[in-house]
C-alpha positions in Angstrom: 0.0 0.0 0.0 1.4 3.3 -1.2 2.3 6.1 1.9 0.3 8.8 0.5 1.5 12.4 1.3 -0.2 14.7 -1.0 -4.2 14.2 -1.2 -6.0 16.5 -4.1 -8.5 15.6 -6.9 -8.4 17.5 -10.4 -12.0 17.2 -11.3 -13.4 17.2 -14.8 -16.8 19.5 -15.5 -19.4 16.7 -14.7 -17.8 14.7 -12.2 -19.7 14.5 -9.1 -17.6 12.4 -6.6 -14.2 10.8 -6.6 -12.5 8.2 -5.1 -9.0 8.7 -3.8 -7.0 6.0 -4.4 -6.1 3.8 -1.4 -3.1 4.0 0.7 -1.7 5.0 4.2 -2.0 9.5 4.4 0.9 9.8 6.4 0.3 12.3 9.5 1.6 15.5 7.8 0.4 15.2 4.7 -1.1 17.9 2.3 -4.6 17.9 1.8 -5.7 20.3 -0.8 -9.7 20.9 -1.6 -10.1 22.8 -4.4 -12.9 26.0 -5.4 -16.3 24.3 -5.5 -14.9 21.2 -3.9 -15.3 19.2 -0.7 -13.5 16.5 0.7 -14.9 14.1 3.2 -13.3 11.3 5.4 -14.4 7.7 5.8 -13.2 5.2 7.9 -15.2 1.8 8.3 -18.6 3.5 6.5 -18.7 6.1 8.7 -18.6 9.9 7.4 -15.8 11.6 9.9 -14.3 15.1 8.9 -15.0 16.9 6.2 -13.1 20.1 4.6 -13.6 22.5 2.5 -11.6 24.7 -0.4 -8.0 25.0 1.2 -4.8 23.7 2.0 -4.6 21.4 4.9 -1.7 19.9 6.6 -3.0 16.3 7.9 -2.3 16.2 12.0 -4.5 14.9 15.0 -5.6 18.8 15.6 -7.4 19.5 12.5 -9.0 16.1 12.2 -10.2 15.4 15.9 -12.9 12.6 14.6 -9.9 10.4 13.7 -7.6 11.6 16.5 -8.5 8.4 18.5 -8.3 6.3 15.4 -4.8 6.7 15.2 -1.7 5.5 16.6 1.0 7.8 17.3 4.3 4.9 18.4 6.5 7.0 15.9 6.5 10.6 17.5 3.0 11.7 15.7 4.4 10.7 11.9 2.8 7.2 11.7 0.8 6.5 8.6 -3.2 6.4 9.0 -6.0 4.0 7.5 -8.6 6.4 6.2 -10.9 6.9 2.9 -11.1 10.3 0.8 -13.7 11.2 -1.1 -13.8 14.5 -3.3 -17.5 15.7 -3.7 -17.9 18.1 -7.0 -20.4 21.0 -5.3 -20.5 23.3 -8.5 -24.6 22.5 -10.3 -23.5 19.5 -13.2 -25.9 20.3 -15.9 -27.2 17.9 -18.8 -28.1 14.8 -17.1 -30.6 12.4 -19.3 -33.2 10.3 -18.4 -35.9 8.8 -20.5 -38.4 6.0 -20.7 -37.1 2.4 -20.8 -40.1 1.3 -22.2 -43.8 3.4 -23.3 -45.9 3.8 -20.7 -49.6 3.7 -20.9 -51.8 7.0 -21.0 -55.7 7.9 -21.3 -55.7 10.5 -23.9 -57.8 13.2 -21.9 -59.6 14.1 -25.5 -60.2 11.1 -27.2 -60.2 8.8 -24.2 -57.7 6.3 -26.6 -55.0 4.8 -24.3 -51.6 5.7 -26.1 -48.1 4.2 -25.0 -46.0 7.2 -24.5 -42.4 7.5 -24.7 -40.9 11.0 -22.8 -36.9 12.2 -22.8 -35.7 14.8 -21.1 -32.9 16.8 -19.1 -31.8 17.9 -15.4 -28.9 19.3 -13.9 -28.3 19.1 -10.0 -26.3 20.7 -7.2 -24.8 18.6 -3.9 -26.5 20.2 -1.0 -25.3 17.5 1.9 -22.3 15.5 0.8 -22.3 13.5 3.6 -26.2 12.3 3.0 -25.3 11.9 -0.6 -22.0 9.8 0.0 -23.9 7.4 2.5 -26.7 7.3 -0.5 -24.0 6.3 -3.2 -21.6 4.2 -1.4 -23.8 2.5 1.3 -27.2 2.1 -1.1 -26.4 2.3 -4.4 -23.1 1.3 -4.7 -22.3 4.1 -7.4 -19.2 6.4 -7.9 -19.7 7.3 -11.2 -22.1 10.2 -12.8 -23.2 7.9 -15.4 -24.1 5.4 -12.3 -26.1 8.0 -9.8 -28.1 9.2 -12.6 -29.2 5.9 -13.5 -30.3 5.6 -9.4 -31.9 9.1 -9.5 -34.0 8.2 -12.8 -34.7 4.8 -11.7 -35.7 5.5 -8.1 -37.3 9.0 -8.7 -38.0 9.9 -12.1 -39.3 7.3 -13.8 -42.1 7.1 -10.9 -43.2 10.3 -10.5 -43.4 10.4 -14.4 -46.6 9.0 -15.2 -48.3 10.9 -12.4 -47.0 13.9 -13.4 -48.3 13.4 -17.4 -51.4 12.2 -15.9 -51.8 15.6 -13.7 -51.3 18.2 -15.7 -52.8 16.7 -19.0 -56.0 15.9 -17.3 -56.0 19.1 -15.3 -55.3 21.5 -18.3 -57.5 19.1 -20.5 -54.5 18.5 -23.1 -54.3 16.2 -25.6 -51.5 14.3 -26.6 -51.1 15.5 -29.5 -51.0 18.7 -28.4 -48.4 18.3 -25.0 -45.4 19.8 -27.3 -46.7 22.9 -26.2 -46.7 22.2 -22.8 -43.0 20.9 -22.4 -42.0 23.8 -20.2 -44.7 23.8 -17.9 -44.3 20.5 -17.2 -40.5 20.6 -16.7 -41.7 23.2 -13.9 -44.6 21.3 -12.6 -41.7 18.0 -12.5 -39.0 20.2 -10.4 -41.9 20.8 -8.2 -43.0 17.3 -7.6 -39.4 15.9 -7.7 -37.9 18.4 -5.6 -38.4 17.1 -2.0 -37.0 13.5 -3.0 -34.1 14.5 -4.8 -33.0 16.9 -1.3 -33.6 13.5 0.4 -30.4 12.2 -1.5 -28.5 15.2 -0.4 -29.1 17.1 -3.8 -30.7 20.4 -5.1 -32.7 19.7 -8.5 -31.6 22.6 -10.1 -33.3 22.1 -13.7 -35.9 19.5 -14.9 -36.6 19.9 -18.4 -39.0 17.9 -21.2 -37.4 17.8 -24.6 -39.8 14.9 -26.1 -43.1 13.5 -25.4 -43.8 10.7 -28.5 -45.5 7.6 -29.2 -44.8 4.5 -31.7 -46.9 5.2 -35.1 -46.8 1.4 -35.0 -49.2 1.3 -32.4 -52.7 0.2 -33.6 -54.2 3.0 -30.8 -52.0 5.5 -32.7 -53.2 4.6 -35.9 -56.8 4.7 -34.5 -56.6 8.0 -33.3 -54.6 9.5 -36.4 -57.1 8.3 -38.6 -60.4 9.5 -36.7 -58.1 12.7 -37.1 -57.6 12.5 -40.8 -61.8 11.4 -41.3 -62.8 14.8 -39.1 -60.6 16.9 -40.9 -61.9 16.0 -44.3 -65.5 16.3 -43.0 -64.2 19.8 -41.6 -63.2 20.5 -45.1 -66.0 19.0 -47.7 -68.9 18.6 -45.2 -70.4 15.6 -43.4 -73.2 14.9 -46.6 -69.9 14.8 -49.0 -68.2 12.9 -47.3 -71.2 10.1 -46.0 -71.3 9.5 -49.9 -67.5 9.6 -50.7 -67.3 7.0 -47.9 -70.2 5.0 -49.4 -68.2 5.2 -52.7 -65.2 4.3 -51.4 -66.9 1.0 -49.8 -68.5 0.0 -53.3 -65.8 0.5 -54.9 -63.4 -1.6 -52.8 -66.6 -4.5 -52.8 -66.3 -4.2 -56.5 -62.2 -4.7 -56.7 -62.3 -8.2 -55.6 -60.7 -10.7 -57.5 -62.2 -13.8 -59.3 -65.3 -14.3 -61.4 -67.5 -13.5 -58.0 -66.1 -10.6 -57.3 -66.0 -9.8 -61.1 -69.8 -10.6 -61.0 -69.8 -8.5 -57.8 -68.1 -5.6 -59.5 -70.8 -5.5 -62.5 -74.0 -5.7 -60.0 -72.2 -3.1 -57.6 -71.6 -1.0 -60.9 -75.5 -0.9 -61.7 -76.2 -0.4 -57.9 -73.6 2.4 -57.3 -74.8 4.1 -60.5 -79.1 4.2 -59.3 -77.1 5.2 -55.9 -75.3 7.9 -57.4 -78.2 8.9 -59.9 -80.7 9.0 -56.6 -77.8 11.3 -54.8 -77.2 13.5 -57.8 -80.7 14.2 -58.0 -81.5 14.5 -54.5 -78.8 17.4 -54.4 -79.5 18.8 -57.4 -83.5 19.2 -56.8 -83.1 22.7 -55.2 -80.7 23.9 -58.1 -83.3 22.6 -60.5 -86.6 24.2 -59.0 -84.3 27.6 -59.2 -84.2 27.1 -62.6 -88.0 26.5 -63.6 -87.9 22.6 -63.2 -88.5 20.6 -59.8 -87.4 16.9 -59.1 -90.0 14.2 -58.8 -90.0 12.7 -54.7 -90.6 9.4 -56.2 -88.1 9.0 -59.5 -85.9 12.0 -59.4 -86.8 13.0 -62.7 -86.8 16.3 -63.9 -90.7 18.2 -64.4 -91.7 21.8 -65.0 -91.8 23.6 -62.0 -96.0 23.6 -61.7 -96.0 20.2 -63.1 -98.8 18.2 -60.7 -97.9 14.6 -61.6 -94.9 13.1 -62.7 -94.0 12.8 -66.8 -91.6 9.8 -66.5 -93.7 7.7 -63.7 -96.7 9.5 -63.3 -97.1 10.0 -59.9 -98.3 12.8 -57.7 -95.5 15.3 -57.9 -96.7 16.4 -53.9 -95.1 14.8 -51.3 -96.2 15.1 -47.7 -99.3 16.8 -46.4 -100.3 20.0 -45.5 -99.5 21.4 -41.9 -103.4 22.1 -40.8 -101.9 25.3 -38.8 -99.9 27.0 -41.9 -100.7 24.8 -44.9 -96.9 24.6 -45.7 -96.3 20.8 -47.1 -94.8 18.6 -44.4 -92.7 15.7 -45.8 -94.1 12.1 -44.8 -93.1 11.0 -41.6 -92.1 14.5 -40.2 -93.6 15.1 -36.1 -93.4 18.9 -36.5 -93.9 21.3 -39.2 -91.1 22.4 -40.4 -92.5 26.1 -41.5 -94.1 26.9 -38.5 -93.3 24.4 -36.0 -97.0 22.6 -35.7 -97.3 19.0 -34.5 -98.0 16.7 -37.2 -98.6 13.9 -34.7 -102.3 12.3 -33.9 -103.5 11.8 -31.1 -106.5 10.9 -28.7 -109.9 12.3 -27.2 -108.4 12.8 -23.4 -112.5 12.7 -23.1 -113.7 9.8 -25.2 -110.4 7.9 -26.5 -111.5 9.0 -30.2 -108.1 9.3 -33.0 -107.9 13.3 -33.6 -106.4 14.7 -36.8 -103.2 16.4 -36.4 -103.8 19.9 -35.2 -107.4 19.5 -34.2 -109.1 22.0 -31.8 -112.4 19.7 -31.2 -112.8 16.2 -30.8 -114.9 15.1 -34.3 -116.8 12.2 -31.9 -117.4 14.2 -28.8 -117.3 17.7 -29.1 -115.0 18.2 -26.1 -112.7 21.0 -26.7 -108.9 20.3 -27.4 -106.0 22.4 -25.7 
């Protein structure tokens, strides 16, 4: 075992704590404990003296934890068992975490359960070296950056993660397709939340910051919800009647694609049927453009007459459809509960005095007399 007679650490930006190597510090020796540095004594797991920035000469006066540690059978000069350990105290900024694998979340909007992936950031500042040495060494066994931030993202981060998505996206109501705008309130809502466990381990979180918030595009969820997306934009853009008959379209004409001599025979029966469809469509659309023009569609065929024409010319039915509302005489189409002009019920009912069938929009009973409200 080396004698060891000058004791200092050259730290790297980063580093958070350093071993020095092992060997007897002679009594005497230098101990220097650089800006934003503090060194800290061990001896059998136990945190003894601690220094900070200086120059220290080792003797039994200015280390009074180990004084009784020690033997002194060569004048005060014998060599001394002890562990060093440097502690960086300047804020080391950049550390990573991320998800290991997506966790599950309840899209607030579209109630669609999405595996999320989030990556992010934080930087932290030692606050209690000797509660974060007795962390590291006794708990985690890490010495290494690399190593405590693993700890701190698998012990703290990772947790409180899901929570925290689940909190402010349900509270604020945000989708997540939408959370890229949210990034930095989150990162402050997370320092918040994360705060208290990380001064547990002896540490400040200085900064915790969400760079990405993402999701497979494998996912069958994800493909559900982008394309409930894509069909309410297009309604958005060529109106729900459109795009009900684009859809039928689409669905005939996919029947019709199939392969074979059934789906050829198929194909040439959803030909004729797609072509009445699109003939009855056409004309049911078109039947206020042609009464504009001096012509009105028949209700039955949805072929064209003159615009006072009384029966049909191509199948010779009555060109009226519906009945006339007995408050307004407006035509009511067949089937309708309420005039559509003036808002009259078009629905029969009964005598509440004799049980006897009343005509829409009677005032008297026709078998009783008695007076209708």
């Amino acid at each position: 075992m080396a004698l060891l007679d000058v004791v200092q650490w050259d730290n790297q930006r980063g580093d958070i704590i350093h071993k020095f190597p092992e060997g007897a510090i002679s009594l005497g020796a230098q101990l220097i404990v650089k800006e934003g540095q503090q060194a800290v004594f061990f001896r059998e797991g136990k945190a003894l003296d601690s220094f900070g920035p200086g120059r220290y000469t080792l003797k039994t006066g200015n280390i009074p934890l180990l004084e009784k540690l020690i033997n002194l059978p060569f004048g005060g000069k014998s060599p001394f068992p002890a562990e060093v350990y440097y502690i960086n105290m300047a804020e080391i900024p950049n550390l990573k975490w991320g998800t290991k694998q997506p966790i599950q979340f309840l899209d607030p909007i579209y109630q669609i359960a999405i595996p999320l992936r989030a990556f992010g950031s934080y930087s932290i500042r030692v606050q209690d070296p000797k509660g974060l040495l007795i962390m590291a060494i006794g708990t985690w066994q890490a010495f290494t950056t690399e190593a405590i931030g693993s700890a701190l993202r698998d012990m703290v981060i990772l947790p409180k993660l899901q929570d925290l998505l689940t909190e402010m996206m349900l509270k604020q109501n945000i989708s997540i397709l939408n959370v890229a705008a949210y990034y930095e309130e989150i990162g402050v809502a997370g320092r918040a939340k994360m705060g208290d466990e990380f001064a547990s381990f002896g540490l400040e979180l200085v900064r915790f910051a969400v760079e990405s918030v993402n999701f497979p595009e494998e996912d069958e969820s994800v493909k559900r919800l982008k394309k409930a997306l894509a069909d309410k934009a297009e309604i958005n853009i060529i109106g729900s009647d459109d795009y009900k008959m684009k859809r039928t379209f689409d669905t005939m004409e996919k029947a019709a694609g199939g392969n074979g001599m059934a789906g050829g025979m198929m194909g040439a029966g959803m030909g004729v049927g797609m072509g009445q469809m699109m003939g009855q469509m056409m004309g049911s659309a078109m039947g206020q453009q042609g009464s504009a023009a001096g012509t009105k569609m028949c209700p039955h065929c949805n072929a064209a007459n003159p615009a006072n024409a009384k029966f049909c010319s191509n199948c010779g039915k009555e060109m009226i459809a519906g009945v006339p509302c007995p408050k307004c005489n407006a035509m009511v189409p067949p089937g309708a509960k309420f005039c559509p002009s003036c808002g009259q019920s078009m629905q029969a009912g009964t005598c509440p005095k004799c049980n006897a069938q009343l005509a829409p929009g009677a005032k008297f009973c026709p078998s009783c007399g008695e007076k209708l409200a």
